[in-house]
Structures are given as C-alpha cells and as structure tokens.
N, C-alpha and C positions, 0 to 999 in steps of 0.2 A: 515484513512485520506489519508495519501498516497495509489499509486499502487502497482501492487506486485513488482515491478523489483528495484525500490525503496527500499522496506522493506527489500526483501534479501540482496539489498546492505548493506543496514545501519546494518544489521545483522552480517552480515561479516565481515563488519569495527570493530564490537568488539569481533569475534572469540577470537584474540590475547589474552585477557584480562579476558575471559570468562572460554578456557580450553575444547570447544567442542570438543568430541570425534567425535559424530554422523553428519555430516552434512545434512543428509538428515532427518533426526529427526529435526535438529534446522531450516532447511530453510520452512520445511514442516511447523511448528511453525509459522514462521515468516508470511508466508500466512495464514493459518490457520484462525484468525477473521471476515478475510472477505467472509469467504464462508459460510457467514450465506446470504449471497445476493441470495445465491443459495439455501441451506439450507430452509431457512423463519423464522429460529428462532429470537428473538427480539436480536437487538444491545448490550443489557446490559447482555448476556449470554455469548459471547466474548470478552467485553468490558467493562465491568462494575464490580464493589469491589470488587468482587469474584475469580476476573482470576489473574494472576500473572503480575506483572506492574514494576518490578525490575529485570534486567537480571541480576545481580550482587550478588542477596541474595543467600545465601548457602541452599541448599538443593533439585533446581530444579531439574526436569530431562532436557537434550538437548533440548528438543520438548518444553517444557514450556518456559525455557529462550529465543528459538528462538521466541513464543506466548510473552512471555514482552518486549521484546525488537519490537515487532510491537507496542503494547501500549504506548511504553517510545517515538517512533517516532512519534506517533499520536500526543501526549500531545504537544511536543516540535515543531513538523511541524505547527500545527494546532493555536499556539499563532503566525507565522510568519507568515502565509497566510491570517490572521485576520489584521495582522499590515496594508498589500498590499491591503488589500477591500478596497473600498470606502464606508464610512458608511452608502452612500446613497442606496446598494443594497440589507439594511434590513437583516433581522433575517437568519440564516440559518437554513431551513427547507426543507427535501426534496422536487423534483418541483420546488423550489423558484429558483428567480434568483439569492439569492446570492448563494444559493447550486449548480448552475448551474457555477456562478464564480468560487468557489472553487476546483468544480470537473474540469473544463478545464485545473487550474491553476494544480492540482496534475497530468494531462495526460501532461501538457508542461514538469512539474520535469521529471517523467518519461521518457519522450522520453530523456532527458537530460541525465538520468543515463544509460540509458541501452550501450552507445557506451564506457563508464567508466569503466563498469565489468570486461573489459577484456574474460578472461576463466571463470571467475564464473558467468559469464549468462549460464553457464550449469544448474547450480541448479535450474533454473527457468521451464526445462525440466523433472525434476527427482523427484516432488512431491509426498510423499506417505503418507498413515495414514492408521493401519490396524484397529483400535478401534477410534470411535467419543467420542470424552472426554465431551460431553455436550449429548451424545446418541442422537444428532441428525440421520438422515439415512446418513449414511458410504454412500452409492452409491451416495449422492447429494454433499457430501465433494469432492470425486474424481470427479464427476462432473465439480466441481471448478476447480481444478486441472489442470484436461482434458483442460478446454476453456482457463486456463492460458497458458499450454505449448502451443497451439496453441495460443496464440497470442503472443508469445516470439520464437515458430519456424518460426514466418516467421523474413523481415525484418522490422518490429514493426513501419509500416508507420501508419498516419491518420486514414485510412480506418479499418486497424486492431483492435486499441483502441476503435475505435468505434462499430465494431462488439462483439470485448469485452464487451463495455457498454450495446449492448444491450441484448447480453447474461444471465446478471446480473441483466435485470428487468430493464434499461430506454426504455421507447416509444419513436417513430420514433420523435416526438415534441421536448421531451429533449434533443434525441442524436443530432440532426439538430441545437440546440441552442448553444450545448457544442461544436462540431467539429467550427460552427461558432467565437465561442469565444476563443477556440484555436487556429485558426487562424488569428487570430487578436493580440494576445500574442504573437506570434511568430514572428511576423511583430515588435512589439513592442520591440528593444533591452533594452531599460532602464527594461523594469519591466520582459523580459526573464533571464538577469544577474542578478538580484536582488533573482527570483525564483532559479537558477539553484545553487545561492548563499547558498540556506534554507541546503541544505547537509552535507556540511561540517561543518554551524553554530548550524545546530544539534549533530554533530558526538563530535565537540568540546565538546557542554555544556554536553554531556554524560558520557564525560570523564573528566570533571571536577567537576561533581554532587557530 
C-alpha cells in the first residue's frame, strides 16, 4: 500500500519494541513485498496468509518482522485511504481510477515522510537480500532495490517517484494521471494534513493492538 520510505519509517518506529539486531535485514524486510512489481510474482506470495503479518510474534528472524510490519502498515494505511476516496471513484483495481487515486495519495504520504527520517533515510540506500524467500530471481529483488536507492539518493522530487512508477511497470497514461492527481493533492491543504495525518494514526493503533 504504502511507498518504501514510508514502510521503513513505520518500521523503525517499532525497532524499540521489536529488539532488532539487524537493520539491514529488517529494512530490507520492510521493502521486501513490493518487489514483486519487479519480480512479476502474484501479490498473494508477498502478501497473502502465508507471509508473516505480526512484527510482534516470537520467533521471527529481523528480515521477516521487518516483512510484517510492511503488511501490518498496508492493512492499517489501506482502511484510511479508503475512508478519504470518494466512493464515486469505484472498485480498486489496477488502471482504475481509484487505484490511480490511491497510488497518488501513498506518493503525497511519501514525500511527507521522507524530510521526517531524519538519518534513517540511510536505510533506504543500504538494501540487501542474499537468498529470495519466495525463490523468485535474486537479481530482480535487487533490482528493486537498485531503482529504490535511486529514487531516495536523489532529492525525492515529483519527477523521481515518477520515474520510480514507471520502473515498476506503470505506462506513460497512468504515470501522467498519478503525477496529475498528486499535484492536485498537494494544492489541497485539508486532505494533504489529513493524509500526512494516516502515520502516526497507524504507528499509534500498532502499538495499541
């Protein structure tokens, strides 16, 4: 649901509570889902009953609890971005427009968090994985990677997320619809405070679960 700069934050935010030795094992984690954009394996191999969806249960490794705690942010992001659609812009399905709303709406969180990390937007440079825990191909995981620190070494304007986007598999249609509609969001203070709001409202409920 979320971007990666997001995900490593909200990851971080529960180090403290967690006990991570590894950080680059857990951040690596934290991205980790979404590089099936790049990968091509189905959504439900990252994301679905089978993956770990609890940072908190006893017995993960680093890499895994940073892997649920992306899931535990998806679940909790994804009912407040639902709240902020209008229910006039239908089903979310790839393409669609509301998937096009959504996706703008997680590139505006994003730009929001990244000036928040402080020093820990390093980790967003330092991704690793030596074995694919789904045996997808290793070299399309670091791929992800690769296009992520590059779009976190520069300074994570417009034009960068978008070349992100399109890295990831949107067409020059979608990406032109999403920059559109992020810019529009951005214009919009009421529903940019509301979004930049979804972080901490999830950080809370995480830590009250």
């Amino acid at each position: 649901m979320a971007l990666e700069a997001t995900h490593v934050r909200f990851a971080l935010a529960l180090r403290s509570k967690l006990g991570i030795q590894d950080l680059v094992a857990y951040c690596s984690g934290a991205v980790y889902p979404d590089t099936r954009y790049v990968t091509g394996i189905d959504r439900a191999v990252t994301h679905g009953p089978d993956c770990p969806h609890d940072p908190f249960v006893e017995g993960l490794t680093d890499f895994e609890r940073g892997w649920a705690s992306h899931l535990l942010y998806d679940r909790y992001e994804g009912e407040r971005i639902r709240e902020l659609m209008m229910p006039s812009v239908g089903s979310v399905e790839r393409s669609t427009r509301a998937w096009i709303e959504m996706s703008a709406m997680k590139v505006v969180e994003d730009m929001l968090s990244v000036p928040k990390m402080g020093e820990d937007f390093q980790h967003l440079r330092s991704l690793a994985l030596d074995v694919a825990p789904r045996g997808e191909n290793i070299d399309l995981i670091r791929r992800h990677f690769s296009i992520t620190a590059d779009l976190y070494g520069s300074e994570c304007a417009l034009d960068d997320y978008m070349t992100w986007i399109r890295e990831v598999g949107a067409d020059e249609e979608i990406t032109t619809a999403m920059r559109n509609r992020v810019e529009e969001i951005l214009k919009d203070e009421v529903l940019r405070r509301k979004i930049e709001a979804i972080f901490d409202g999830v950080v809370k409920k995480a830590f009250d679960a």
